[in-house]
N, C-alpha and C positions, 0 to 999 in steps of 0.2 A: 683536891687536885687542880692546877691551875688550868684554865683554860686553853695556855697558847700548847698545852700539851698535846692537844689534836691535832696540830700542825705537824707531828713529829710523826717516825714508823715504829718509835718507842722509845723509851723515856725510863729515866730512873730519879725518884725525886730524895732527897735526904733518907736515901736504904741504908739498914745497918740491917748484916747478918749475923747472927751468932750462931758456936757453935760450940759444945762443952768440951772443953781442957783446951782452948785457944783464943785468944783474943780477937774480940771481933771484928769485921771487915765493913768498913766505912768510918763516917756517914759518907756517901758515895752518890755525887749527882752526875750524870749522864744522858745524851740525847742523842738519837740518830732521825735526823732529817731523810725523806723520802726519797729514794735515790740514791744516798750518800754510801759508799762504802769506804769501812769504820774500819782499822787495824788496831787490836788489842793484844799490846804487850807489859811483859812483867816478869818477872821470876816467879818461880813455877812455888805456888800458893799464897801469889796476891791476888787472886779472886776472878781471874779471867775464864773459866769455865762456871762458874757460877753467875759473872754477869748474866753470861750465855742463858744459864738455866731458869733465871728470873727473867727473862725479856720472853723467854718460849713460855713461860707459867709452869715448870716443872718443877718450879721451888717459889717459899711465897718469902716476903722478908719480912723480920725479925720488927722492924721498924720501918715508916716511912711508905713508900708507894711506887707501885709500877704502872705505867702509863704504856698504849698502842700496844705492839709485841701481840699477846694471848687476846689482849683484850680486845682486838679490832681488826678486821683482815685476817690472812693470811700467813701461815709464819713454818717454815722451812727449814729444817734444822740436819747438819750434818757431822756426825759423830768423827771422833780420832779413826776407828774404824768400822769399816764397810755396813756391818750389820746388818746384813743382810741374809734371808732366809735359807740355810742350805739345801733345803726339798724344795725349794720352789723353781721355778725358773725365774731369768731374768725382767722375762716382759712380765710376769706376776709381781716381781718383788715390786719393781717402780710403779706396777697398778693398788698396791696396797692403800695406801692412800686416799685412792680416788674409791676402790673397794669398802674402806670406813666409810668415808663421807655418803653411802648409796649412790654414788653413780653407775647404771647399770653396767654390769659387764662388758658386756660388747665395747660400749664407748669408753669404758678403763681402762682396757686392753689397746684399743686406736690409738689414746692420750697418751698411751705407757709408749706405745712403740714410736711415737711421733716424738717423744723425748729422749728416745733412746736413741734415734738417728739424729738427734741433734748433739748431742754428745760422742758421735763416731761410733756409735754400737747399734747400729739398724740390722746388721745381719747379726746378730747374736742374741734373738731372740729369746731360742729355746734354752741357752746355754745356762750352765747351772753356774753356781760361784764358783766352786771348785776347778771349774773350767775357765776361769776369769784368772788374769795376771793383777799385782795388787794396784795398778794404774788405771786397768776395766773398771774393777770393782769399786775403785773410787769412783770412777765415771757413773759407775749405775747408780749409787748410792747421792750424786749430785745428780746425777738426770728422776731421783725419786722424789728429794725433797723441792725437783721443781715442777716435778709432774702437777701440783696443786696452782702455779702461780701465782710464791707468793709477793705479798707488799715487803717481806720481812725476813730475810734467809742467814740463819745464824752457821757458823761452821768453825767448828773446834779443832785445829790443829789438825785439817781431813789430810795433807799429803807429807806432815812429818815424817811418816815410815817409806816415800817415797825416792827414789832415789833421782839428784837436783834436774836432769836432762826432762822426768816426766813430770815432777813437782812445775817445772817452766811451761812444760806444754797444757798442763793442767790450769795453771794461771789465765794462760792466754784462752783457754776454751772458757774461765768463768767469767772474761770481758768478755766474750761474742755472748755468750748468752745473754749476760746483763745488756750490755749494748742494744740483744736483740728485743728485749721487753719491753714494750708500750703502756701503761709506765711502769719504769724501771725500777727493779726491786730495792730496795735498802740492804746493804749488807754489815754483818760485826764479824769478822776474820781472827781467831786468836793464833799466833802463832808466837814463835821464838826467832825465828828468825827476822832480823832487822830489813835485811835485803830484800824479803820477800814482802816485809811490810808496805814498803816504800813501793815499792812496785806495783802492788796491787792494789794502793786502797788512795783515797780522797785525803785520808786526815790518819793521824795514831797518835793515840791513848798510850800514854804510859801511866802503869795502876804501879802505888807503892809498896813494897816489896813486904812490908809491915804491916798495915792497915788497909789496904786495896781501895785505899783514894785516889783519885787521879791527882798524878805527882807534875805530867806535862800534857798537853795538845797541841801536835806538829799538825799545822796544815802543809799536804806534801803537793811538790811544784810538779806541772807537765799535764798535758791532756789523760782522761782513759777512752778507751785501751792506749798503751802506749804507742809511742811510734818505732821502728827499728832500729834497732841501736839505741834504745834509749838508757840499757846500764851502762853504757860506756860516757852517758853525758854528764855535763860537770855540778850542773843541779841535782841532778841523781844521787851522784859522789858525795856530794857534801851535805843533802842531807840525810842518806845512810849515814855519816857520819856523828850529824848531830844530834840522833833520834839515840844513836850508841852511848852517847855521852849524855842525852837525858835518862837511860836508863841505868847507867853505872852510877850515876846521880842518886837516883831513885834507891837502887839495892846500896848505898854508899852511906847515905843517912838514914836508913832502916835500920844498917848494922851500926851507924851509933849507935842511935836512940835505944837500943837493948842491950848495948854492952855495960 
């Protein structure tokens, strides 16, 4: 493993996944810098939930090495959905976490509620999921995976099922959070969506639609969080544009290469 790999909040060194009756996905080099929020896109089975899942250690690879992520710090992960526990309440589910690692009670339950009012759910403590709209339930399930603090917070496609008005307000509450972290967390965002990519993250990956190599890396223009108005700006515009057109690229030579 190379050394400047400790520089990183995790690292993918020439990975190759395999998996039987598919061709395999890599060799795939990838890095996220401390801070950096990452946006990973692709057509749906070149490898962007499983980046995911080898940076958390819930998958080992096939070849090659995974660097920071599991292996150091911190690491935060949030699913397409809520996943969260239906008999529990809400300030339990975000204390789960802190509940694994032994931190005692009392102070799990303080952590859990002091994340949950940072995400706009300080009075919905006792509330169970079921009493959560699927925009709460998002909220709880990112105010759990940050209940730990971490250096490293993966999230998979969290407000796909979200409909665009709270999918935006959601965006905007994952820069206050980041923003509000001393030091701030590193993020990998897999989504579909281009516009949301662009908006939300530092840089996007585009993984090729055939072998889950990276095919491009847009660094994206404009401070984070954004400022007002900022989809309506022409930096914005144009490169949602050309992040569209490295990925039609991307899914365009895949569908050669196997015709």
């Amino acid at each position: 493993m190379a050394e400047t790999d400790a520089a990183f909040a995790g690292a993918l060194r020439n990975v190759v996944v395999r998996y039987p009756g598919r061709p395999p996905l890599g060799p795939l080099d990838l890095a996220v810098a401390p801070g950096e929020i990452l946006a990973l896109v692709g057509a749906s089975g070149a490898g962007k939930s499983t980046i995911l899942r080898l940076l958390a250690g819930l998958e080992s690879p096939s070849e090659g090495a995974v660097a920071g992520g599991a292996g150091r710090g911190r690491t935060g992960f949030v699913f397409q959905s809520a996943t969260l526990m239906p008999w529990a309440d809400i300030q339990a589910n975000v204390a789960l976490p802190l509940d694994l690692a032994g931190v005692p009670r009392e102070e799990a339950r303080r952590q859990a509620a002091a994340q949950l009012a940072a995400v706009g759910l300080g009075d919905r403590l006792t509330a169970r999921p079921r009493q959560l709209s699927g925009g709460m339930a998002m909220r709880a399930s990112l105010a759990r995976a940050m209940v730990t603090e971490p250096d490293l917070l993966l999230l998979d496609e969290p407000f796909a099922a979200l409909d665009s008005i709270t999918r935006r307000r959601l965006i905007e509450d994952l820069h206050r959070l980041w923003t509000g972290r001393s030091p701030r967390p590193a993020m990998v965002f897999v989504t579909h969506d281009i516009e949301e990519a662009v908006y939300l993250a530092h840089r996007a990956v585009v993984l090729d639609s055939g072998t889950g190599r990276v095919a491009a890396s847009l660094s994206l223009p404009g401070p984070l969080p954004r400022p007002d108005n900022w989809r309506g700006n022409e930096a914005y515009r144009s490169t949602v544009e050309r992040l569209a057109a490295e990925l039609a690229r991307s899914m365009t030579a895949s569908a050669g290469s196997n015709a």
